[in-house]
Every structure is written in C-alpha cells, then in structure tokens.
MDTraj code that builds the backbone (N, CA, C; nanometers):
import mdtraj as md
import numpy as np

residues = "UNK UNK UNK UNK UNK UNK UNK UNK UNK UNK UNK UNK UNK UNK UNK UNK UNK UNK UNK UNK UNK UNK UNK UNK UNK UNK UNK UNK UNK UNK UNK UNK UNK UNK UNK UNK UNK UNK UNK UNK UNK UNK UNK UNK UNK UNK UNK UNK UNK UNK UNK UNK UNK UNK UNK UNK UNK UNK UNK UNK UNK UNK UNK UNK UNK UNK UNK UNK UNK UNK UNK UNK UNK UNK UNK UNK UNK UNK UNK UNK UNK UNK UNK UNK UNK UNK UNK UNK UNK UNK UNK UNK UNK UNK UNK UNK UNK UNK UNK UNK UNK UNK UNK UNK UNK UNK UNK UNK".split()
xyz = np.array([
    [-1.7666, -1.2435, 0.4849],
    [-1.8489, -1.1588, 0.4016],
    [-1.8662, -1.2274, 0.2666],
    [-2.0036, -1.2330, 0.2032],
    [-1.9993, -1.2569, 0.0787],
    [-2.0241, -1.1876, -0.0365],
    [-2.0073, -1.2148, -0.1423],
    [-2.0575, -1.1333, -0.2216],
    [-2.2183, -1.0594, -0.2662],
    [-2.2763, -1.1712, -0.2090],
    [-2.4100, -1.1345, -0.1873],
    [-2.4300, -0.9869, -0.1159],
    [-2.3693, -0.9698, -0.0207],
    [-2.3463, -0.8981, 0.0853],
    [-2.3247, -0.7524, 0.0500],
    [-2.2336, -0.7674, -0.0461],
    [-2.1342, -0.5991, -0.1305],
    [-2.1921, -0.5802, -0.1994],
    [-2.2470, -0.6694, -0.3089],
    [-2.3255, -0.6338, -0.3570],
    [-2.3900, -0.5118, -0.4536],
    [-2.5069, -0.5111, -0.3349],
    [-2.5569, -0.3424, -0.3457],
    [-2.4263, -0.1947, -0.3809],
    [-2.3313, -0.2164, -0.2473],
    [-2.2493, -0.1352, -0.2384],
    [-2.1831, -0.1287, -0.3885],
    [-2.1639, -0.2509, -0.4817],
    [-2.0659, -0.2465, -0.5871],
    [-2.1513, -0.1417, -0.6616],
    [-2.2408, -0.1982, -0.6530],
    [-2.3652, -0.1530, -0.7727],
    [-2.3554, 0.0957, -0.7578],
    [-2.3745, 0.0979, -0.6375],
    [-2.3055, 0.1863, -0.5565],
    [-2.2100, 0.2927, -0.6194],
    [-2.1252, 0.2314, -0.6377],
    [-1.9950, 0.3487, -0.7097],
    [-2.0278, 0.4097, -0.7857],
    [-1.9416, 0.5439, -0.8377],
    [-1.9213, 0.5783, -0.9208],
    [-1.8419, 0.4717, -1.0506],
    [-1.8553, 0.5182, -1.1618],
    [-1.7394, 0.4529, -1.3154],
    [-1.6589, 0.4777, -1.2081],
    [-1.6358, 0.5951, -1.1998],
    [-1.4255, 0.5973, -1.1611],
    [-1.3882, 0.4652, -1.0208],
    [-1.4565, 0.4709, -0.9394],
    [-1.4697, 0.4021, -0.8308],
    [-1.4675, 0.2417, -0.8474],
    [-1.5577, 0.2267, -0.9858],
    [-1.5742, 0.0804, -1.0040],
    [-1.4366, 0.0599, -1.0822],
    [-1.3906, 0.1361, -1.1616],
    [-1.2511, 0.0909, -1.2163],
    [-1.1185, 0.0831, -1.1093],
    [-1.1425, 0.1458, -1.0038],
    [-1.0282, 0.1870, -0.9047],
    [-1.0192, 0.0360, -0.8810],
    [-1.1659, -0.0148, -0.8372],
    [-1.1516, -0.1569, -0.7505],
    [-1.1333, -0.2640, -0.8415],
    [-1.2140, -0.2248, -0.9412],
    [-1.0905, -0.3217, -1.0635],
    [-0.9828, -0.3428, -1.1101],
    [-0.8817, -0.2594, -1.0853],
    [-0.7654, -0.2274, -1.1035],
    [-0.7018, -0.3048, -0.9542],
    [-0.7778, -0.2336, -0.8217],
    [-0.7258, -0.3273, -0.7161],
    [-0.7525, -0.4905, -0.6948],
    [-0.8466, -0.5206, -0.7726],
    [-0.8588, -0.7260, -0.7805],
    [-0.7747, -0.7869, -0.8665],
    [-0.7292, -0.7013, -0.9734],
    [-0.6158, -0.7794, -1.0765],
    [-0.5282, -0.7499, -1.0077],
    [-0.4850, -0.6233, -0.9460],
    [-0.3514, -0.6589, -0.8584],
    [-0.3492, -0.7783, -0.7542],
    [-0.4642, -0.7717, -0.6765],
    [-0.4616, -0.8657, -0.5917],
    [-0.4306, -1.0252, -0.6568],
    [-0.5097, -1.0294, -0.7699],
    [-0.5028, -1.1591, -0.8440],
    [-0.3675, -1.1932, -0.8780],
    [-0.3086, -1.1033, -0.9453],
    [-0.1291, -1.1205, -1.0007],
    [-0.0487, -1.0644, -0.8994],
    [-0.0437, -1.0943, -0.8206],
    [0.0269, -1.0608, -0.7347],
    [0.1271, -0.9134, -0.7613],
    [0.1067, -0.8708, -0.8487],
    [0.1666, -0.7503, -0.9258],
    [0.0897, -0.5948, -0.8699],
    [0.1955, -0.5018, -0.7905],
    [0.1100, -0.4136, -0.7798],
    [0.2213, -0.2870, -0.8196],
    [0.1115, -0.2085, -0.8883],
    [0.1788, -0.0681, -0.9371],
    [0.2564, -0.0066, -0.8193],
    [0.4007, 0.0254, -0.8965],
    [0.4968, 0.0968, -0.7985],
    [0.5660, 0.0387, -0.6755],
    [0.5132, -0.0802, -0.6522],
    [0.6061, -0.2006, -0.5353],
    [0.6457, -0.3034, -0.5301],
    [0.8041, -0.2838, -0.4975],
    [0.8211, -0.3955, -0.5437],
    [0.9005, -0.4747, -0.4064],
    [0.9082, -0.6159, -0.4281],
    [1.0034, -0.7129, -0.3469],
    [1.0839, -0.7604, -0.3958],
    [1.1895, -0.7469, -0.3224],
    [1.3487, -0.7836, -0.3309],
    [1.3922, -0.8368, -0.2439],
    [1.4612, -0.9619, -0.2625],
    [1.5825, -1.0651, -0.1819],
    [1.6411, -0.9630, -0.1967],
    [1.6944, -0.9408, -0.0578],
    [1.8275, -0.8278, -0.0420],
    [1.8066, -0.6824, -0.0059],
    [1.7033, -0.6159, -0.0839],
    [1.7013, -0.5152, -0.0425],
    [1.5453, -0.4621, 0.0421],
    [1.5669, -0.4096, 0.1248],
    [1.5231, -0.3611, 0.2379],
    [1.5029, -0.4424, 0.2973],
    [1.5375, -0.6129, 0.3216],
    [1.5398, -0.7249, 0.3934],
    [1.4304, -0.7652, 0.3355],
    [1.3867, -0.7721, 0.1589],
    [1.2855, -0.8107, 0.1320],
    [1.1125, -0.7720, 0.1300],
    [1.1186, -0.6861, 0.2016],
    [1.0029, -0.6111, 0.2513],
    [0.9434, -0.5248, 0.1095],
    [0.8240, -0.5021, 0.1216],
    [0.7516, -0.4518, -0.0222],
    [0.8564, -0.2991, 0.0254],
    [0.8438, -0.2569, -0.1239],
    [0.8803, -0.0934, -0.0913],
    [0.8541, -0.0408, -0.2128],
    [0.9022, 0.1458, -0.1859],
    [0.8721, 0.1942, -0.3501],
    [0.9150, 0.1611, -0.4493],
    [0.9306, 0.1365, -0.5277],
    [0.9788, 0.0730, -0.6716],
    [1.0917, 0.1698, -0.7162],
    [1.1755, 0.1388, -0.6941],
    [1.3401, 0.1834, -0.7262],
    [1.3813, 0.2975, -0.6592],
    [1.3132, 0.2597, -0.5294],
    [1.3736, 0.3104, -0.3750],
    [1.4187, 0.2104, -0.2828],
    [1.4780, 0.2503, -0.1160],
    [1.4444, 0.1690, -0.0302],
    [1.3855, 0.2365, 0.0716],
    [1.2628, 0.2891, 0.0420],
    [1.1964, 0.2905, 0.1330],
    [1.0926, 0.2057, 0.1636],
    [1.0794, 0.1465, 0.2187],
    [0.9812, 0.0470, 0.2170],
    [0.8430, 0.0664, 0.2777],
    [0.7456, -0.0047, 0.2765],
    [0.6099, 0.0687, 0.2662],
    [0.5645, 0.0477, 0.4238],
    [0.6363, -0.0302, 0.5053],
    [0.5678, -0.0299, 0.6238],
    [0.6500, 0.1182, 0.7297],
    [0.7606, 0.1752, 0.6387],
    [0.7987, 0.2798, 0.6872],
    [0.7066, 0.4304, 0.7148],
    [0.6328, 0.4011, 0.5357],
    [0.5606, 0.4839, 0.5286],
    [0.4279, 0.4844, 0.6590],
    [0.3712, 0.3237, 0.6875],
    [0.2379, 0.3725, 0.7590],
    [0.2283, 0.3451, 0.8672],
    [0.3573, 0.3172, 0.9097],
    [0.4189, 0.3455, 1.0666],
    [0.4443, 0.5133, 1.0805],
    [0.4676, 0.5829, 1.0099],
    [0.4996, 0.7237, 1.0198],
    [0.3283, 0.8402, 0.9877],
    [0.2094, 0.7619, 0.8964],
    [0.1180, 0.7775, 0.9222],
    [0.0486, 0.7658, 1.0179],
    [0.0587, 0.6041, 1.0559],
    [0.0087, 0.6005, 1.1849],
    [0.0496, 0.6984, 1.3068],
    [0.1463, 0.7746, 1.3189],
    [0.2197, 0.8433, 1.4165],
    [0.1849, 0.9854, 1.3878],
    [0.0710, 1.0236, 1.3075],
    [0.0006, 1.1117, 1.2566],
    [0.0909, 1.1988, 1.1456],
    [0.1281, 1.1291, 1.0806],
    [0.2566, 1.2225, 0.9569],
    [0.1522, 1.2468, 0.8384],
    [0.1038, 1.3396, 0.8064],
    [0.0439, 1.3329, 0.6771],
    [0.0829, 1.3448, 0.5274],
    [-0.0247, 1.2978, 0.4596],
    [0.0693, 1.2781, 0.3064],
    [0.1481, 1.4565, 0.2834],
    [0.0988, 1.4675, 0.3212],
    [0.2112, 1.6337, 0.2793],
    [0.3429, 1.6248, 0.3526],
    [0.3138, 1.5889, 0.4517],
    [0.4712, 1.6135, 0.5466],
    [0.5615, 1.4447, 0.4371],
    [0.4625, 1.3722, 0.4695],
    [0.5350, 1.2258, 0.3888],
    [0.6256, 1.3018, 0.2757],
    [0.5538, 1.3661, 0.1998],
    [0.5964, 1.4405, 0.0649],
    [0.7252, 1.5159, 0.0710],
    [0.7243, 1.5675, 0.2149],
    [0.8308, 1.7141, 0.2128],
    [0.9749, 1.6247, 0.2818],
    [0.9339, 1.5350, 0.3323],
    [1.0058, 1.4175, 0.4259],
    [1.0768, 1.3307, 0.3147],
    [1.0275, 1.3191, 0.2548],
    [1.0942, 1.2041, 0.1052],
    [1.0552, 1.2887, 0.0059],
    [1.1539, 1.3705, -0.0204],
    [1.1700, 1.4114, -0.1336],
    [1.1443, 1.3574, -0.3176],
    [1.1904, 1.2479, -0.2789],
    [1.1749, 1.2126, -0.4137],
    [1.0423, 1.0648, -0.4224],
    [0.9736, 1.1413, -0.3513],
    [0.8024, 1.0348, -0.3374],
    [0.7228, 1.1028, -0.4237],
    [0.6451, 1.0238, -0.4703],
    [0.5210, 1.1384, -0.5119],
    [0.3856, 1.1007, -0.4722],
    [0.3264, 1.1983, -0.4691],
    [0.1512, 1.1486, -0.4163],
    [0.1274, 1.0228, -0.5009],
    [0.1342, 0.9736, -0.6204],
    [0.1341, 0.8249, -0.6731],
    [0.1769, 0.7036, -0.6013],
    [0.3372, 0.7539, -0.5604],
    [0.3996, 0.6754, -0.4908],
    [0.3002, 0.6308, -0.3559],
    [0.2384, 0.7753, -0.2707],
    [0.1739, 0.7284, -0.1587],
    [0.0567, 0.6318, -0.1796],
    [0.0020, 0.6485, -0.3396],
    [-0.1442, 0.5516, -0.3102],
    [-0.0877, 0.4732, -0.3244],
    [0.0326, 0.4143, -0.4003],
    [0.0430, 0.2933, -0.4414],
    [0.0493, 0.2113, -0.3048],
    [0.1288, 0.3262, -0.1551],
    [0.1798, 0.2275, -0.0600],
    [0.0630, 0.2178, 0.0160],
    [-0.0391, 0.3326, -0.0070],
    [-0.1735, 0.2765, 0.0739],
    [-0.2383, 0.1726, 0.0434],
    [-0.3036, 0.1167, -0.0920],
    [-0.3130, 0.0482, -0.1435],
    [-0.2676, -0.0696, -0.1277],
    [-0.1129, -0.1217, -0.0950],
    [-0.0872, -0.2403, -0.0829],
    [-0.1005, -0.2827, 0.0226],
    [-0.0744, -0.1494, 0.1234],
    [-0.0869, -0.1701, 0.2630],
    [-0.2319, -0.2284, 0.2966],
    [-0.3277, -0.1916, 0.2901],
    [-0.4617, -0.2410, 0.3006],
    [-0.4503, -0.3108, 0.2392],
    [-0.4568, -0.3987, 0.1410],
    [-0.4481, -0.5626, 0.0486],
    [-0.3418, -0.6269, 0.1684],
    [-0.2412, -0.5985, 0.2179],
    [-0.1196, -0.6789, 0.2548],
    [-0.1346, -0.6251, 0.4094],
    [-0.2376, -0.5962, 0.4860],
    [-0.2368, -0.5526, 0.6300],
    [-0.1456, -0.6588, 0.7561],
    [-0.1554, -0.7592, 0.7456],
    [-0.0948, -0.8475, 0.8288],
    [0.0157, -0.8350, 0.7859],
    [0.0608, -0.8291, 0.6723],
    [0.2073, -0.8608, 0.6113],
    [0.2803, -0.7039, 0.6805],
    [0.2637, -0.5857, 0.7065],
    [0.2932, -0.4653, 0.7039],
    [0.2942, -0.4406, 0.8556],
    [0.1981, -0.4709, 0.9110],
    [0.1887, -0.4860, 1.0453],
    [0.2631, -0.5852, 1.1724],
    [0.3252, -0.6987, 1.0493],
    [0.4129, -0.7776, 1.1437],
    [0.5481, -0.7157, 1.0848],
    [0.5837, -0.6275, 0.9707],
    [0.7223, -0.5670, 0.9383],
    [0.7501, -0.4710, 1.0176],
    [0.6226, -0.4238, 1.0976],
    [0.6503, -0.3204, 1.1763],
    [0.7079, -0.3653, 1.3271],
    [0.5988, -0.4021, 1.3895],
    [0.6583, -0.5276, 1.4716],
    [0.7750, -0.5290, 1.4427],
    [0.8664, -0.6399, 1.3636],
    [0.9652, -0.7233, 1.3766],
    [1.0746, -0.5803, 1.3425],
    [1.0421, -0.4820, 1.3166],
    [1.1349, -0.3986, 1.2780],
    [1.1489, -0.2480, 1.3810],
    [1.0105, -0.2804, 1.4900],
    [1.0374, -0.2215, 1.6219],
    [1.1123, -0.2940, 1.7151],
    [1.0880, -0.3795, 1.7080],
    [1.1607, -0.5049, 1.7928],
    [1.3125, -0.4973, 1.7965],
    [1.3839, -0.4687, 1.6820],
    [1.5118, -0.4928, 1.6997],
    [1.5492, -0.3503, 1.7756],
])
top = md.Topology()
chain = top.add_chain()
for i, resn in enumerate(residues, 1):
    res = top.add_residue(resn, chain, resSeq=i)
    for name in ("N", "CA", "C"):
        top.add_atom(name, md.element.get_by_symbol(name[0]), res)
traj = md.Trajectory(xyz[None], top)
C-alpha cells in the first residue's frame, strides 16, 4: 500500500481521529508506547501492562475467545479501559509479535 493510496482516507478523519493516528506513528517511530512495557525477566519479556504482569497477548487471546472489554474489566480488576486501548493498540502495530506469543505460549 502506498501513501498515495490512504491518502484520501487521511484527508477523511475527523481532528480527533487525525491526532489518534498521530499519536499512533510516533509510537510506532520510538518504539515507545503508552502503558507497555518490555522486560528481561518479567513475563518472559513479552509486552505487557505497565507495572503489571499481565501481558498483552493474554489480553487478545481472551478477546479473541469472545471476552469483552467489560468482562476484561471485571476479570482484572485493576485494568482500566486506558489500559485496554493501550493493549489494542500495540496489538495491531505488533500483530505478528502477539500472535506468535500466543502460539509459543499455547504450545507449552
């Protein structure tokens, strides 16, 4: 896909919409994303919530299995709907990365 391509669509958004995805290309750029973090050591390294161990491919393995952000909510107590965009968010930027943690972490 090129940019030629989106284009239109950028042009498209709402303000709020065009800042969302601006906010998501500097993350992508700095490798820095709100609320997740990676750690040697803890959760075997795997992205997770930021001064939890839950880690984020927990979360959309349990979506995928039809859990919704409300039950997510009542299920982890100490999450917050922030917490969930942040893990949607990385999850879509980091799809291969999340999808082979799941994998390798059904596997065992």
């Amino acid at each position: 896909m090129a940019l030629e391509d989106i284009t239109p669509q950028l042009f498209a958004l709402s303000p709020l919409e065009k800042a969302q995805l601006l906010q998501w290309l500097v993350q992508s750029l700095s490798g820095q994303w709100a609320g997740i973090e990676k750690t040697p050591g803890i959760c075997g390294g795997d992205a997770r919530i930021a001064n939890t161990r839950i880690p984020v491919w927990v979360l959309v393995q349990a979506r995928d299995w039809g859990h919704s952000d409300a039950a997510l909510l009542r299920d982890y107590p100490t999450l917050t709907a922030t917490d969930l965009a942040n893990a949607w968010t990385y999850a879509l930027a980091h799809s291969e990365e999340i999808n082979h943690a799941i994998q390798a972490n059904n596997a065992e």
